[in-house]
C-alpha positions as CSV (number, residue, x, y, z in Angstrom):
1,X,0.0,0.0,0.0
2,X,1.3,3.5,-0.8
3,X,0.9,6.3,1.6
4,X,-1.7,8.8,0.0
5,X,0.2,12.2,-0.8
6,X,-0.9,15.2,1.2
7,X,-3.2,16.4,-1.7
8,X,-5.3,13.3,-1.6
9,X,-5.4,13.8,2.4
10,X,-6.8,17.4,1.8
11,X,-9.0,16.3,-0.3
12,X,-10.5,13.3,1.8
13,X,-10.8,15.7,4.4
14,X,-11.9,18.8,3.3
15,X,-13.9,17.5,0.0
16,X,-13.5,19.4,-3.5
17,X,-13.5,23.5,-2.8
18,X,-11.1,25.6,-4.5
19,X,-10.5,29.7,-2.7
20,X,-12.1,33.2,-3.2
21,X,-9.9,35.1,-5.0
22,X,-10.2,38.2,-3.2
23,X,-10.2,36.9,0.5
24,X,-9.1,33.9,0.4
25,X,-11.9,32.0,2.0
26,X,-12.7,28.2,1.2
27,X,-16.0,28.0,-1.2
28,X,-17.5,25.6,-3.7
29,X,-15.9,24.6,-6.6
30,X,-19.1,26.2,-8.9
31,X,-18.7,29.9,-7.1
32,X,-16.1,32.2,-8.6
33,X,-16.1,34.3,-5.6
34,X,-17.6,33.6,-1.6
35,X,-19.5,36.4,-1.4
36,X,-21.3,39.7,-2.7
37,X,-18.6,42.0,-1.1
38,X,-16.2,39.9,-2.7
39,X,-16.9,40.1,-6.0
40,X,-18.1,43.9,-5.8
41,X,-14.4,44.6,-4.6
42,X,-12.9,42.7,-7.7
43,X,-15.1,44.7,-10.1
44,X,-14.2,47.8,-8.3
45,X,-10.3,46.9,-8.5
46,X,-10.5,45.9,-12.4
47,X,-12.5,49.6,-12.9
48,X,-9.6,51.0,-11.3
49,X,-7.1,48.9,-13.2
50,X,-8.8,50.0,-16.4
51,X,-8.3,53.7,-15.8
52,X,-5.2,53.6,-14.8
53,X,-4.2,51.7,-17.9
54,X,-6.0,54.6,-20.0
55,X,-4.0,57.2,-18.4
56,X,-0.4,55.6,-18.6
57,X,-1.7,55.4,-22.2
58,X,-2.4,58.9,-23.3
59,X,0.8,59.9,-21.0
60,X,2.9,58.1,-23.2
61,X,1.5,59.0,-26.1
62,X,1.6,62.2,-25.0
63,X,5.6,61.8,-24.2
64,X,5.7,60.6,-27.7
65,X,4.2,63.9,-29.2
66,X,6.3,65.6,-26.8
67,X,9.7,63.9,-28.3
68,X,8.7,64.2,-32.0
69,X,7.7,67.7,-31.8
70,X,11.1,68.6,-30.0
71,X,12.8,66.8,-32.6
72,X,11.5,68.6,-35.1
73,X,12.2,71.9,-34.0
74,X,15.5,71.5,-32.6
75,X,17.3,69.0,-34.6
């Protein structure tokens, strides 16, 4: 007989669950987060994620038409 790994003793134990991305509590396997609050704060963070990857975009494009413009003028 092989002694069971300690995944398989998890898994006796605790039965299939998987963890709520944002706090980290066990849930069902079917659930993407554990609760309402949860997944409110993950929408919340990807909104904010979102706008911050707007504005490093205009700044460097912004940068861009910053360095061709100064090219042109003084070179």
């Amino acid at each position: 007989m092989t002694p069971s790994s300690w995944k398989d003793q998890i898994e006796k134990k605790w039965g299939p669950h998987k963890h709520c991305p944002i706090c980290g509590k066990a849930m069902p396997p079917d659930r993407k987060f554990c609760s309402q609050d949860c997944r409110d704060n993950y929408l919340q963070d990807q909104k904010k994620q979102k706008k911050k990857g707007r504005y490093q975009i205009v700044f460097l494009v912004a940068m861009m038409a910053v360095m061709f413009i100064f090219m042109f003028f003084v070179l």
